[in-house]
C-alpha positions as CSV (number, residue, x, y, z in Angstrom):
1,X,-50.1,3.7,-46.5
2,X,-47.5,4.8,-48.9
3,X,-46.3,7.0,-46.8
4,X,-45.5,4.3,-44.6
5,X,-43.9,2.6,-46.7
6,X,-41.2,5.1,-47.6
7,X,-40.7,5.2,-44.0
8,X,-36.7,4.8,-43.5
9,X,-37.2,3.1,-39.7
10,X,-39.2,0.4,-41.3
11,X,-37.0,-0.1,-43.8
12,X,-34.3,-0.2,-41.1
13,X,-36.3,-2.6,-38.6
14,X,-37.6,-5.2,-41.8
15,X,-33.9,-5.1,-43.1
16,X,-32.5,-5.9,-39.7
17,X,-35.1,-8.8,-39.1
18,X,-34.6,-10.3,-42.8
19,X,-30.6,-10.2,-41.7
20,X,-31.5,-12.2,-38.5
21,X,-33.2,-14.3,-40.1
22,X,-30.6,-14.9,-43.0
23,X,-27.5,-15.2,-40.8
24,X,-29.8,-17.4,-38.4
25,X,-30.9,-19.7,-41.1
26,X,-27.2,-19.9,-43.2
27,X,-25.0,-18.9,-39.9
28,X,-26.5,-21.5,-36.9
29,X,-25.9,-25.0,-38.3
30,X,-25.8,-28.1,-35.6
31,X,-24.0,-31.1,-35.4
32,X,-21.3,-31.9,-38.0
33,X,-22.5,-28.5,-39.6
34,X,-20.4,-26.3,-37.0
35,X,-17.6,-27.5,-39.0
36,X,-18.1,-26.4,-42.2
37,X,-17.0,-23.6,-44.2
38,X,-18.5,-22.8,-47.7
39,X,-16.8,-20.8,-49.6
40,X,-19.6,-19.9,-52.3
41,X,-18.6,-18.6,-55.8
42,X,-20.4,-15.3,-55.4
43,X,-17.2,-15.0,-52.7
44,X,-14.9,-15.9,-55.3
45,X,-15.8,-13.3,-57.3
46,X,-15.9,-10.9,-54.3
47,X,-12.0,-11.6,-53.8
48,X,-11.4,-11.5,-57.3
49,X,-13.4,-8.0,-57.9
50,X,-11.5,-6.4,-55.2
51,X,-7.7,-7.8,-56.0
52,X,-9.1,-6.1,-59.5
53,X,-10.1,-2.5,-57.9
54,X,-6.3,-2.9,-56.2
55,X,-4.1,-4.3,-58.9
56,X,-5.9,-2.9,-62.3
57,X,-6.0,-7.0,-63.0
58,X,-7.1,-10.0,-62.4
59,X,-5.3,-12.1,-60.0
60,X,-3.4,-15.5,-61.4
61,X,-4.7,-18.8,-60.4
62,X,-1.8,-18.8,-57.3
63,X,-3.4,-15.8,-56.4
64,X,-6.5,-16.6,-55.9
65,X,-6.0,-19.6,-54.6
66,X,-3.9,-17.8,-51.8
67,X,-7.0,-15.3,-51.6
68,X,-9.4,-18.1,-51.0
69,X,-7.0,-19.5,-48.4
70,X,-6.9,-16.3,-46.7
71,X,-10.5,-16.3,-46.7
72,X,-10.9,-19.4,-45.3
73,X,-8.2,-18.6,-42.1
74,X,-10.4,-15.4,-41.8
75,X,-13.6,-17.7,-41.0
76,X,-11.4,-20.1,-38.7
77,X,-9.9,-17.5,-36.9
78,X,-13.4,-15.8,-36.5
79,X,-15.5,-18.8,-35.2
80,X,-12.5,-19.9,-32.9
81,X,-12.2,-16.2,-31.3
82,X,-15.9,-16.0,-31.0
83,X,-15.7,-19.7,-29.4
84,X,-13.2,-18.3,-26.9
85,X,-15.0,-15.6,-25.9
86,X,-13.1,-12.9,-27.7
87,X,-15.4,-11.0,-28.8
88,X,-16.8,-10.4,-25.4
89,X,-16.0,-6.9,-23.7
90,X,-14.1,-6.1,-26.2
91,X,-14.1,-2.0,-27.3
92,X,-12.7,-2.6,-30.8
93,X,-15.4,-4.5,-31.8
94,X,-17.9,-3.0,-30.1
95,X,-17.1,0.0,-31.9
96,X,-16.7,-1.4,-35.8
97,X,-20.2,-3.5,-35.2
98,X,-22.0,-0.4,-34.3
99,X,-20.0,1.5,-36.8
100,X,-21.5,-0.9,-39.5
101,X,-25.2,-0.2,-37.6
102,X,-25.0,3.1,-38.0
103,X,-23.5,2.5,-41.8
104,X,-26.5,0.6,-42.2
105,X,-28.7,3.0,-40.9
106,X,-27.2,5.8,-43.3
107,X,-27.9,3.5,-46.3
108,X,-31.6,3.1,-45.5
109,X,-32.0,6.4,-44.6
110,X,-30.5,7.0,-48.8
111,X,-32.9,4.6,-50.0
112,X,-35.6,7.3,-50.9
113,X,-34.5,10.3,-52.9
114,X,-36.0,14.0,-51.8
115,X,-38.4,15.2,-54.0
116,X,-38.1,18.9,-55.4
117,X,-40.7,20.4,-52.8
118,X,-38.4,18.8,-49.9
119,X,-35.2,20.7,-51.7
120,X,-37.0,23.7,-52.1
121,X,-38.8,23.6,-48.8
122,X,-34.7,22.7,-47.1
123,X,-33.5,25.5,-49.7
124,X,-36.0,28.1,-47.9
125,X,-35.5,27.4,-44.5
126,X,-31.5,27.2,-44.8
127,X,-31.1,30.4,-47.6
128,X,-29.0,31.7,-45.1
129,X,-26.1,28.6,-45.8
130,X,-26.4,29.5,-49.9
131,X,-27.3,32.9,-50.1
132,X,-24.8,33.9,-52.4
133,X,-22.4,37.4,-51.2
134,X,-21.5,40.2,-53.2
135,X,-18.3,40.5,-55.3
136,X,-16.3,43.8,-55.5
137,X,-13.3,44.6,-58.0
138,X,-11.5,48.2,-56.6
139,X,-8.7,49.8,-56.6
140,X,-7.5,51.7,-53.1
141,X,-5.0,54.5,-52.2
142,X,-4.6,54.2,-49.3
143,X,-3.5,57.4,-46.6
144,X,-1.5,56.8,-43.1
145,X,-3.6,59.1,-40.8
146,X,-1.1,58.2,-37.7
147,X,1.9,60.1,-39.6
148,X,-0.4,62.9,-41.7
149,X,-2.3,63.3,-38.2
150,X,-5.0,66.6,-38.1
151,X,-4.3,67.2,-42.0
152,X,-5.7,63.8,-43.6
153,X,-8.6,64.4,-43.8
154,X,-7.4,67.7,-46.1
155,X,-4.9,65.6,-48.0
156,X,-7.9,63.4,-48.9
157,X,-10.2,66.2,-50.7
158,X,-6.8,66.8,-52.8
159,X,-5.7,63.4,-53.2
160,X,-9.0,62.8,-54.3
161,X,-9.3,65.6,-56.9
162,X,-6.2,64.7,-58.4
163,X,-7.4,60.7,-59.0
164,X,-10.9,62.0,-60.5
165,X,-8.7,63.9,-62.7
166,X,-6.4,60.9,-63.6
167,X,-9.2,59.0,-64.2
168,X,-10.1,55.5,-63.9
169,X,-6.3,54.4,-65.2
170,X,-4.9,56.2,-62.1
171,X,-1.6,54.3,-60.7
172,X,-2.8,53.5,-56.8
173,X,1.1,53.1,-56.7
174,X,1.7,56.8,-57.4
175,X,-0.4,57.8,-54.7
176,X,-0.8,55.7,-51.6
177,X,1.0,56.3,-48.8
178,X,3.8,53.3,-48.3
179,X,1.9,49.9,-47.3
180,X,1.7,46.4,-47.4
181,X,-2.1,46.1,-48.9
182,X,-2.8,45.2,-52.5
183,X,-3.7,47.8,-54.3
184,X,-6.0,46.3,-56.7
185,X,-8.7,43.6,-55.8
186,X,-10.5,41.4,-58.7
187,X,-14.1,40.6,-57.6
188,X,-13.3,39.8,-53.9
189,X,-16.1,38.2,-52.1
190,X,-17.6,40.6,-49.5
191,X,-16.4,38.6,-46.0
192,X,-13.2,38.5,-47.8
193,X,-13.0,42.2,-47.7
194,X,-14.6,42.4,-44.3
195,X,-11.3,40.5,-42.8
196,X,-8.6,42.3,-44.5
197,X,-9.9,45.8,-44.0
198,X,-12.6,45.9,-41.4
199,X,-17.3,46.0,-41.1
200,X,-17.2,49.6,-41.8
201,X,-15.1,49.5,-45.0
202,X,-17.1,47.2,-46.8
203,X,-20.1,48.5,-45.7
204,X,-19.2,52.0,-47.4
205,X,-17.7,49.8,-50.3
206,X,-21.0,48.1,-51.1
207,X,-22.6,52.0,-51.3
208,X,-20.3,53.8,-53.3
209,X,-20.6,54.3,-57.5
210,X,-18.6,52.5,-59.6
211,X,-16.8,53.6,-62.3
212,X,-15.3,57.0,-60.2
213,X,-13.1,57.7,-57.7
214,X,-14.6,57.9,-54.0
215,X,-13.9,58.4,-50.6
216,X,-12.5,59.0,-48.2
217,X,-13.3,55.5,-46.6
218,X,-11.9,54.6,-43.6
219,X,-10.8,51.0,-42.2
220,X,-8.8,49.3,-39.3
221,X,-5.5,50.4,-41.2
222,X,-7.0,53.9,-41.6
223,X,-8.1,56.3,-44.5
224,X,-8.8,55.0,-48.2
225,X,-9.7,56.3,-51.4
226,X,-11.2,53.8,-53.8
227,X,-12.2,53.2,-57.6
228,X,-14.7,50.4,-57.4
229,X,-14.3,48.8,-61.4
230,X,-17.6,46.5,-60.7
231,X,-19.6,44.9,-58.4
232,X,-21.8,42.1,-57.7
233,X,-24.6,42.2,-55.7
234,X,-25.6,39.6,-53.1
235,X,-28.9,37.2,-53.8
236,X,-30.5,34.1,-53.1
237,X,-30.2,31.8,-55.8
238,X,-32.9,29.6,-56.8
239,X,-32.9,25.5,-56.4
240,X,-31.2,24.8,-59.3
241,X,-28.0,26.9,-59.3
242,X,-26.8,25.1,-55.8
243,X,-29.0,22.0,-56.2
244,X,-26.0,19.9,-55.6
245,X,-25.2,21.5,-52.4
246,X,-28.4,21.4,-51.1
247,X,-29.2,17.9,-51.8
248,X,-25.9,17.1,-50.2
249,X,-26.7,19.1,-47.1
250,X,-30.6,17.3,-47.1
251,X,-29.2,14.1,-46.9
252,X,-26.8,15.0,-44.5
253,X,-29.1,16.2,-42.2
254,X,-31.6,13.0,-43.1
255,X,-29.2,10.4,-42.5
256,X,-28.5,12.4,-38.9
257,X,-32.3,12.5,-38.1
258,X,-32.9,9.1,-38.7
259,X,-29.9,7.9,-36.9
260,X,-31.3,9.7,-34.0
261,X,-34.8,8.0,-34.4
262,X,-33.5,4.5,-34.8
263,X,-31.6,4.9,-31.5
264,X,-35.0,6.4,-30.1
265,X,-37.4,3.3,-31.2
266,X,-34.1,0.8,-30.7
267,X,-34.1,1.9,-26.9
268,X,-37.0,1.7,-26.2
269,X,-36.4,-2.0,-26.1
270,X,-34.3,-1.6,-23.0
271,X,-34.5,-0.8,-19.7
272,X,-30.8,0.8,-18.6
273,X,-29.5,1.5,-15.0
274,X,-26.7,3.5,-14.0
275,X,-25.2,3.2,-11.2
276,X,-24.3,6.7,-9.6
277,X,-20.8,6.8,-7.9
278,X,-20.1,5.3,-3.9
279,X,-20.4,8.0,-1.4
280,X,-19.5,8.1,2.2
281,X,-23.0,8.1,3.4
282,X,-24.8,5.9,1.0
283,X,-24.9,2.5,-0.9
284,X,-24.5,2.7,-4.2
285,X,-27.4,4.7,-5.6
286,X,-29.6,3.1,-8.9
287,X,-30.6,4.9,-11.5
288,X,-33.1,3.3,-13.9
289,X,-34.2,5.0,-17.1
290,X,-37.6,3.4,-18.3
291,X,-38.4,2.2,-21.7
């Protein structure tokens, strides 16, 4: 039973037949009744609550009265247009009435929080979206094997001598062949590396000691030698590090499934036929979808 009734569809169907019965009660007068238009106070201090979220004030007594007169032209020019038929066929409104449905739908589907099992279990089953990448900070010299050709490889063993020597305050300036690449990197994340410098650089990043001179490492550009300062590994964090996030993404993923579900239930109301296309040979063909 009380699962039931923290059912978000239920809440959306009572909701929606409450509303019908509200608008039916206050919206369908008779007689002389057609012809009125209340303008209640909890209106008044609608129009006075958003000229205050607009203007940082209240408005004057000219200007509310001008906002109660708009307000009273916005219900004249309503009930004529829906007495003319313009509301009928028409896109515009077809789409903002089933964008407030489906606003409606998304505030129901809010009305229960998730509990810490449901973040946990969403947490589990998604790690992949939160997992959290390694971090590198390196330094790289790097080596143009097009113009050094057969002897880089030999130029590398040297090059590489002469940086353990230096130490870890070794200038990557001093030594790199000319390029365009930074020569330091402060904790990069790890598909940040991946882009600039290619899968099989960061791979042999992520395995090589820090605190020493290593190498040689090759990437698209070509050959590298590299001083990794320190690293970060990669690890799935527990619910409450990225509790925001994931609560964020539950909900997201909430309000989409019960969107879907209210459509479902809400269909099933209906019977709809398409008609398929004329063709040469046949009447128009009719294709009915059952409830």
């Amino acid at each position: 039973m009380k699962k039931l009734l923290k059912d978000p569809l239920l809440h959306f169907l009572l909701i929606g037949a409450a509303l019908f019965l509200v608008f039916g009660f206050f919206k369908g007068p008779t007689g002389n009744e057609e012809n009125k238009i209340v303008i209640t106070q909890g209106d008044i201090d609608a129009l006075q609550a958003n000229f205050v979220r607009t203007w940082q004030r209240p408005p004057t007594d000219g200007e509310l009265s001008g906002l109660i007169d708009n307000r009273v032209e916005d219900e004249i020019a309503f009930r004529e247009a829906v007495a003319m038929g313009l509301d009928q066929d028409d896109a515009v409104i077809r789409r903002r009435l089933r964008m407030k449905m489906e606003l409606l739908m998304e505030d129901i589907a809010g009305l229960s929080p998730p509990s810490d099992e449901e973040l946990q279990a969403y947490l589990e089953e998604h790690m992949y979206s939160f997992h959290q990448e390694p971090q590198v900070s390196f330094k790289q010299v790097y080596l143009n094997s097009d113009k050094r050709g057969a002897g880089v490889d030999e130029a590398a063993r040297k090059m590489l001598a002469e940086l353990t020597a230096a130490g870890p305050g070794a200038d990557p300036v001093s030594f790199s062949d000319p390029n365009m690449l930074p020569k330091e990197f402060r904790l990069y994340y790890a598909s940040d590396i991946e882009k600039l410098f290619g899968k099989s650089f960061i791979k042999d990043l992520l395995q090589v000691e820090p605190g020493k001179w290593n190498g040689p490492v090759w990437s698209s550009y070509g050959l590298h030698l590299v001083f990794v300062r320190d690293r970060i590994e990669g690890r799935d964090p527990e619910l409450a590090e990225v509790r925001v996030e994931v609560e964020r993404e539950w909900a997201a993923k909430r309000r989409r499934e019960f969107k879907e579900q209210t459509y479902k239930k809400l269909r099933e109301r209906y019977t709809v036929i398409i008609e398929e296309p004329l063709s040469s040979a046949d009447d128009n063909k009719i294709l009915t979808r059952s409830k």
